[in-house]
DRENTORKOL-3810 file (N, C-alpha, C; in nm, 4 decimals):
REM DRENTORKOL-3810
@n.u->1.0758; n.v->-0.3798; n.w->-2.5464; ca.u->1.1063; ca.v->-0.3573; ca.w->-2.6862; c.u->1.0496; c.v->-0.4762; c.w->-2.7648
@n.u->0.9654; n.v->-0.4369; n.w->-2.8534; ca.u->0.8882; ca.v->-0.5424; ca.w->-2.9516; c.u->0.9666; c.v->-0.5830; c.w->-3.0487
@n.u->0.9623; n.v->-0.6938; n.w->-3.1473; ca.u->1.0278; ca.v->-0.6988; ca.w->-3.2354; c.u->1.0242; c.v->-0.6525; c.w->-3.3776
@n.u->0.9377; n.v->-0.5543; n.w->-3.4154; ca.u->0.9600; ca.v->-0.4375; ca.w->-3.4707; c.u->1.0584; c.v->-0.3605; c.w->-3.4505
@n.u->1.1031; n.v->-0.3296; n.w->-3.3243; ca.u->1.1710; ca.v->-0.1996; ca.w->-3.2345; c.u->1.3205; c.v->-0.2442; c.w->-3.2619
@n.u->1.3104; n.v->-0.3696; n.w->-3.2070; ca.u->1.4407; ca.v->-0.4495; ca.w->-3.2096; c.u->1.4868; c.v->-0.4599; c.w->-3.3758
@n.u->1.4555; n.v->-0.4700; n.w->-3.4665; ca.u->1.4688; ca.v->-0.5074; ca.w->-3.6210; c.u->1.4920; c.v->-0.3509; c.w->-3.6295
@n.u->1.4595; n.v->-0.1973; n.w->-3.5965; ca.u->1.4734; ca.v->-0.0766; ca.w->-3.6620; c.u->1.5933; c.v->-0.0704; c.w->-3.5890
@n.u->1.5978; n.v->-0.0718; n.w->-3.4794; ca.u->1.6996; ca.v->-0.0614; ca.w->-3.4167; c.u->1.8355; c.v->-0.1234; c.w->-3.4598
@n.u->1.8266; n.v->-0.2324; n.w->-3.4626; ca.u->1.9639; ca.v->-0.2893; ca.w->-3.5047; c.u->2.0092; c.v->-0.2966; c.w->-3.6705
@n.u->1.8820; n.v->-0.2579; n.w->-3.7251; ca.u->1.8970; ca.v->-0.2498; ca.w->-3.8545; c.u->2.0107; c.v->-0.1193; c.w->-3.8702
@n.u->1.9727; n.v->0.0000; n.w->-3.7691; ca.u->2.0598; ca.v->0.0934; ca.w->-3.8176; c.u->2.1863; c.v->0.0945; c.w->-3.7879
@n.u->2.2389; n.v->-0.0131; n.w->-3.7123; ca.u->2.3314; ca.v->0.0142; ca.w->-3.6645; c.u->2.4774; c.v->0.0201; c.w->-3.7275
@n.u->2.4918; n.v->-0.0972; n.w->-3.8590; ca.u->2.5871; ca.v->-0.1641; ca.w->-3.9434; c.u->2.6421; c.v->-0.0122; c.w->-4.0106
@n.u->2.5608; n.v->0.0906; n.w->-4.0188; ca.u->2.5855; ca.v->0.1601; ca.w->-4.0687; c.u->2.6188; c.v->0.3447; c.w->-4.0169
@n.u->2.5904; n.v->0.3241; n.w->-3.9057; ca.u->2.6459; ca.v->0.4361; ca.w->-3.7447; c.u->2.7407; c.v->0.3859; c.w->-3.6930
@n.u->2.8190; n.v->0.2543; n.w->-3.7467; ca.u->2.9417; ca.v->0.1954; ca.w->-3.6650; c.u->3.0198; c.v->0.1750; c.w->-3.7697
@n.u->3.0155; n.v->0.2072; n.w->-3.8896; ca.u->3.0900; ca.v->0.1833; ca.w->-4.0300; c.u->3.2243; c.v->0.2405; c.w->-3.9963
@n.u->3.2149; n.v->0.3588; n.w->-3.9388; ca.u->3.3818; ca.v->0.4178; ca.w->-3.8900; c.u->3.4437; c.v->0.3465; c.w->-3.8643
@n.u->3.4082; n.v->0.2578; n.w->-3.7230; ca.u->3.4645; ca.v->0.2474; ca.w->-3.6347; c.u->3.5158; c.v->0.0742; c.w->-3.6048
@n.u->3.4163; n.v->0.0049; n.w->-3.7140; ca.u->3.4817; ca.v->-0.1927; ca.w->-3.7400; c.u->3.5347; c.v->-0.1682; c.w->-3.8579
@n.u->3.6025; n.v->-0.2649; n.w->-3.9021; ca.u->3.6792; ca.v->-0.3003; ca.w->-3.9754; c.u->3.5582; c.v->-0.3281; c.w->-4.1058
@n.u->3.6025; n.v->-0.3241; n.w->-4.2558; ca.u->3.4850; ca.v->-0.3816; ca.w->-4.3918; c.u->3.4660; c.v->-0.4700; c.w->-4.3709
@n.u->3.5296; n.v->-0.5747; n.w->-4.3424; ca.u->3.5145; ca.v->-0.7421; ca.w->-4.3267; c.u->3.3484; c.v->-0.7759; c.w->-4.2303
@n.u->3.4031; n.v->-0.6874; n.w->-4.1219; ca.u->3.2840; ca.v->-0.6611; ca.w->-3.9734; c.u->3.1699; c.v->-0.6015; c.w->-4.0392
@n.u->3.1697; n.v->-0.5378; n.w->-4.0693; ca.u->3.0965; ca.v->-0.3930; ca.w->-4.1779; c.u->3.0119; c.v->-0.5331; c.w->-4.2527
@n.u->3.0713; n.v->-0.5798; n.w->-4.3303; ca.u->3.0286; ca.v->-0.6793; ca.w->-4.4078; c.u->2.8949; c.v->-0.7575; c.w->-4.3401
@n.u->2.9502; n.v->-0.8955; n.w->-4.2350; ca.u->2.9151; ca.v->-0.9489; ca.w->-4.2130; c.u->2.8085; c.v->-0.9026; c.w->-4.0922
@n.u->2.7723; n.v->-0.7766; n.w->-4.0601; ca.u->2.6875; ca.v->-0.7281; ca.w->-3.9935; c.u->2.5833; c.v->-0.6873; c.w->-4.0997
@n.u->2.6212; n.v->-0.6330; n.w->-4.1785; ca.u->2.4861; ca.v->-0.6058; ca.w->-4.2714; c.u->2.4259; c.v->-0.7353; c.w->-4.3901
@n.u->2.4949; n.v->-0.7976; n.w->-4.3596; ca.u->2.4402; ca.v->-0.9771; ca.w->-4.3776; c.u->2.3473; c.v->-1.0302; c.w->-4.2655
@n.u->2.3847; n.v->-1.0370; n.w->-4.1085; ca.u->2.3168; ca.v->-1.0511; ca.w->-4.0444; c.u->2.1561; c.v->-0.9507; c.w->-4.0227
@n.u->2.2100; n.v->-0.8243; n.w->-4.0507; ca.u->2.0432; ca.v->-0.7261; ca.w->-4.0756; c.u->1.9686; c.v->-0.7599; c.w->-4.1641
@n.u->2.0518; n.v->-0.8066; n.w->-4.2901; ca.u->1.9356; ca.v->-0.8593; ca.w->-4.3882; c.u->1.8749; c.v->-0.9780; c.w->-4.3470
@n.u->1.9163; n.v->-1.0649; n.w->-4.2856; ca.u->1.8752; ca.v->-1.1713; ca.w->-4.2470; c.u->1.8389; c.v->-1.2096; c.w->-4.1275
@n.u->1.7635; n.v->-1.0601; n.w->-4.0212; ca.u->1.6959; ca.v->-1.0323; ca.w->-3.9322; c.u->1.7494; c.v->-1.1563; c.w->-3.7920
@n.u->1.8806; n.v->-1.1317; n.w->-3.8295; ca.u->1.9464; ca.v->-1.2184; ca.w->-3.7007; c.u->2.0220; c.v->-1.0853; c.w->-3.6258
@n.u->1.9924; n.v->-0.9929; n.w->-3.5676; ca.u->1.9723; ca.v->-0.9147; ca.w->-3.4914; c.u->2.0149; c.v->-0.9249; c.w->-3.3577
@n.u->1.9860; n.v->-1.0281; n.w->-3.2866; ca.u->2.0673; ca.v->-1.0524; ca.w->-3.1126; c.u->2.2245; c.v->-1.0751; c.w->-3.1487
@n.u->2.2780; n.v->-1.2046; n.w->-3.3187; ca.u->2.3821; ca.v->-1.2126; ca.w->-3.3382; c.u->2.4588; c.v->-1.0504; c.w->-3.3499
@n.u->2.3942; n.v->-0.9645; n.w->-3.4344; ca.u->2.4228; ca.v->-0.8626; ca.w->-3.5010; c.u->2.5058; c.v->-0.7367; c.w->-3.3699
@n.u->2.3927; n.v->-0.7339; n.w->-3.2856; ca.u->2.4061; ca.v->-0.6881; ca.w->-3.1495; c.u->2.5635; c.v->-0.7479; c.w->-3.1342
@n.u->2.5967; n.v->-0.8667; n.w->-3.0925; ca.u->2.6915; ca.v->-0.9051; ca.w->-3.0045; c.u->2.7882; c.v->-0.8898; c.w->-3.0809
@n.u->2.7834; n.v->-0.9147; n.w->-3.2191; ca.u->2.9073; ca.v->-0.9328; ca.w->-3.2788; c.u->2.9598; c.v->-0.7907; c.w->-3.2873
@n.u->2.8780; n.v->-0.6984; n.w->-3.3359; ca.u->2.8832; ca.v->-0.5117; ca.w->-3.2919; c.u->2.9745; c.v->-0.5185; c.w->-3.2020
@n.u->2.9056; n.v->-0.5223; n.w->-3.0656; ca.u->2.9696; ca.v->-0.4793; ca.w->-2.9493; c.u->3.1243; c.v->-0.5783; c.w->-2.9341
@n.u->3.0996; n.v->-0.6592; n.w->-2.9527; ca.u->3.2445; ca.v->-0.7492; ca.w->-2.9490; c.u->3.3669; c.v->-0.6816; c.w->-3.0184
@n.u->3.3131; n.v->-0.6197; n.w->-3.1543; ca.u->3.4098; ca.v->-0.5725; ca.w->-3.2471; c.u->3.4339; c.v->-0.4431; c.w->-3.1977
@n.u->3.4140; n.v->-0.3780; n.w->-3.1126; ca.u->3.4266; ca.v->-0.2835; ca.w->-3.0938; c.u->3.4766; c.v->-0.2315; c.w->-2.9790
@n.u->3.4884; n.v->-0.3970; n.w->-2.8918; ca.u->3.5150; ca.v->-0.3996; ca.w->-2.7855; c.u->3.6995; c.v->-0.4062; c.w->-2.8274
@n.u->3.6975; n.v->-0.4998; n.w->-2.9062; ca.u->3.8271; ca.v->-0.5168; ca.w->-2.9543; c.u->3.8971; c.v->-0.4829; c.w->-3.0086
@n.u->3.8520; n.v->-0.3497; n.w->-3.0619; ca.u->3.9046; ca.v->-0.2420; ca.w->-3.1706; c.u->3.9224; c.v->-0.1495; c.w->-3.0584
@n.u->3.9251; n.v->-0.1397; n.w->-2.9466; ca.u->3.9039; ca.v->-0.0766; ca.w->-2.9020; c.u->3.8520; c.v->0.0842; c.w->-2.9057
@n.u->3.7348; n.v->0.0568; n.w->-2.9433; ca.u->3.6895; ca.v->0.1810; ca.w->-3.0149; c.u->3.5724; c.v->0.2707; c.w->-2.9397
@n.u->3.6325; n.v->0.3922; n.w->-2.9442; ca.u->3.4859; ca.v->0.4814; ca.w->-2.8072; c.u->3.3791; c.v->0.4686; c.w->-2.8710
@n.u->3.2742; n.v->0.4682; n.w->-2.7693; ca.u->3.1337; ca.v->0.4891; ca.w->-2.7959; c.u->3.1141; c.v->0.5833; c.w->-2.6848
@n.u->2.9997; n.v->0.6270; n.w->-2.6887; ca.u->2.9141; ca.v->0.6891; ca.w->-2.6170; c.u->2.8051; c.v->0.6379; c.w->-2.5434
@n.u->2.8040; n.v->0.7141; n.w->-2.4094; ca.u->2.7278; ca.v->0.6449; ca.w->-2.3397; c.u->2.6068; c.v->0.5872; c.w->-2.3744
@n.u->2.5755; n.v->0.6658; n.w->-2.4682; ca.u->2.3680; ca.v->0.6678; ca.w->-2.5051; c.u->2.4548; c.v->0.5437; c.w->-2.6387
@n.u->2.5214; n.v->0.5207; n.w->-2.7041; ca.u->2.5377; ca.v->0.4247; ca.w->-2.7359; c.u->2.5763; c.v->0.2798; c.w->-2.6764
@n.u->2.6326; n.v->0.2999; n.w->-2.5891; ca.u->2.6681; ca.v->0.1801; ca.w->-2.4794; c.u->2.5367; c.v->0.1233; c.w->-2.4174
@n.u->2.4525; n.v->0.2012; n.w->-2.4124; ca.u->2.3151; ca.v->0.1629; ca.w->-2.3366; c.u->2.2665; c.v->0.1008; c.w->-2.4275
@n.u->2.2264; n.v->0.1810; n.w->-2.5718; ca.u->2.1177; ca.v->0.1022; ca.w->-2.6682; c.u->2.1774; c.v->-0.0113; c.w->-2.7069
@n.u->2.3466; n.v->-0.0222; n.w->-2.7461; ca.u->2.3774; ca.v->-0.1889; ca.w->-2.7205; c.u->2.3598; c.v->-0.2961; c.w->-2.6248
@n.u->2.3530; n.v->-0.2538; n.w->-2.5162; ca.u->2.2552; ca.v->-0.3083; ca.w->-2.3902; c.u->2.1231; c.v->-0.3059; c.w->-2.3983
@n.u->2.0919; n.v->-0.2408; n.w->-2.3864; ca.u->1.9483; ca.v->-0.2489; ca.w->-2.4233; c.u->1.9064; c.v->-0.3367; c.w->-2.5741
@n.u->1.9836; n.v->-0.3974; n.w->-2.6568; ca.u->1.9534; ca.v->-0.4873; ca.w->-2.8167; c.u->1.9806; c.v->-0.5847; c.w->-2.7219
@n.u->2.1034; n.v->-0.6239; n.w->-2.6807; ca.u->2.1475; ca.v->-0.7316; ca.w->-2.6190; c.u->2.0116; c.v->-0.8112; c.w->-2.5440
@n.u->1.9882; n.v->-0.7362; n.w->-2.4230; ca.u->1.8937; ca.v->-0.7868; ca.w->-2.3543; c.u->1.7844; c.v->-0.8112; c.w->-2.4171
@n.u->1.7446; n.v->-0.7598; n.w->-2.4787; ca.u->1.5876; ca.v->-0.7563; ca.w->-2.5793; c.u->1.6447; c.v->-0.8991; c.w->-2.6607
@n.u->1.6931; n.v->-0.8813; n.w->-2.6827; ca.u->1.7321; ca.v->-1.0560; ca.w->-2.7514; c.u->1.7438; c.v->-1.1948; c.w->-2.6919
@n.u->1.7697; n.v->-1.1667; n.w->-2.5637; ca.u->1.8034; ca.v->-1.2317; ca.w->-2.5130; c.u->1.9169; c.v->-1.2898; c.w->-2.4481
@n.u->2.0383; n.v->-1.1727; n.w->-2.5063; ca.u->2.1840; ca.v->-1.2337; ca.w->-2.4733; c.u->2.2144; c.v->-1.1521; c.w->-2.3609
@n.u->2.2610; n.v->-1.2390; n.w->-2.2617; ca.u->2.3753; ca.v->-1.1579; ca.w->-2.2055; c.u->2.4346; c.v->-1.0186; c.w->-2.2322
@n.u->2.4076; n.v->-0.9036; n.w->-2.1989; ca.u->2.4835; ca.v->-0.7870; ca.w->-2.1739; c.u->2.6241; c.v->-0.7528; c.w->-2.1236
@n.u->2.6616; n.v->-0.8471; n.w->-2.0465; ca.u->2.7848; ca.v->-0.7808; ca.w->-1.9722; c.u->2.9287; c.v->-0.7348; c.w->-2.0821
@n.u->2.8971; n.v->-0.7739; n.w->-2.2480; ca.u->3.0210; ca.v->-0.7543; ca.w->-2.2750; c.u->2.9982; c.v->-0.6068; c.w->-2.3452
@n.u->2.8660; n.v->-0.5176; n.w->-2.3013; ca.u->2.8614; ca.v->-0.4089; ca.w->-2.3031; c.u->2.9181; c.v->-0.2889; c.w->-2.2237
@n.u->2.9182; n.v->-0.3842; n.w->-2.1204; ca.u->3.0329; ca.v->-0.3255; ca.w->-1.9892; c.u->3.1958; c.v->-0.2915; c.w->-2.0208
@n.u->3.2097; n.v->-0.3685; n.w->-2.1174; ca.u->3.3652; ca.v->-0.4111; ca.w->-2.1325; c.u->3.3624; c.v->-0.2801; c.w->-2.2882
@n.u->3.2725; n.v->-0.1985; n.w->-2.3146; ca.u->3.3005; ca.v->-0.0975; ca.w->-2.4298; c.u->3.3727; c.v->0.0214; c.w->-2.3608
@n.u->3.4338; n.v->0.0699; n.w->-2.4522; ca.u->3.4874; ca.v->0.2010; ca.w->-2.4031; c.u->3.4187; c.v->0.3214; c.w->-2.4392
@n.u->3.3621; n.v->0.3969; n.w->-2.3082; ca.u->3.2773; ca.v->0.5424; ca.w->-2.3018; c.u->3.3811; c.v->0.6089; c.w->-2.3193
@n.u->3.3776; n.v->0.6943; n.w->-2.4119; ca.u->3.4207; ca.v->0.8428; ca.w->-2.3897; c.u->3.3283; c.v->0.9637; c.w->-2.4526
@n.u->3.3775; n.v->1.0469; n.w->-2.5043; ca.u->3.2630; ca.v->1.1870; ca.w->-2.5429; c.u->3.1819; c.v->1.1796; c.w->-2.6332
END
């Protein structure tokens, strides 16, 4: 994943996860997209969502793995999301 790929990608995300974090989260994720900090954007996502305990989907659990790694961070707290339907 190039960093083009990585920037469309995580760009969309602040706003396919709006349900499901809190405005505050909401907030400070689409601060980080504007300001193409993207690996942060990734983790802080998955963190918040880890802790909200909030479902995702598998094909979403992956492409947060898949940002993670492309960034450079650590994945495993993609492990720790909750799959359901």
């Amino acid at each position: 994943m190039d960093e083009h790929e990585i920037g469309q990608r995580a760009s969309a995300l602040p706003d396919r996860f709006a349900s499901r974090v809190s405005e505050e989260v909401l907030e400070g994720l689409r601060l980080m997209s504007e300001g193409g900090e993207y690996g942060e954007l990734a983790i802080e996502l998955t963190a918040a969502l880890v802790q909200a305990r909030a479902s995702v989907t598998a094909a979403e659990q992956q492409e947060l793995r898949g940002l993670l790694e492309a960034t450079g961070i650590p994945a495993d707290l993609a492990e720790q999301l909750r799959v359901g339907s």
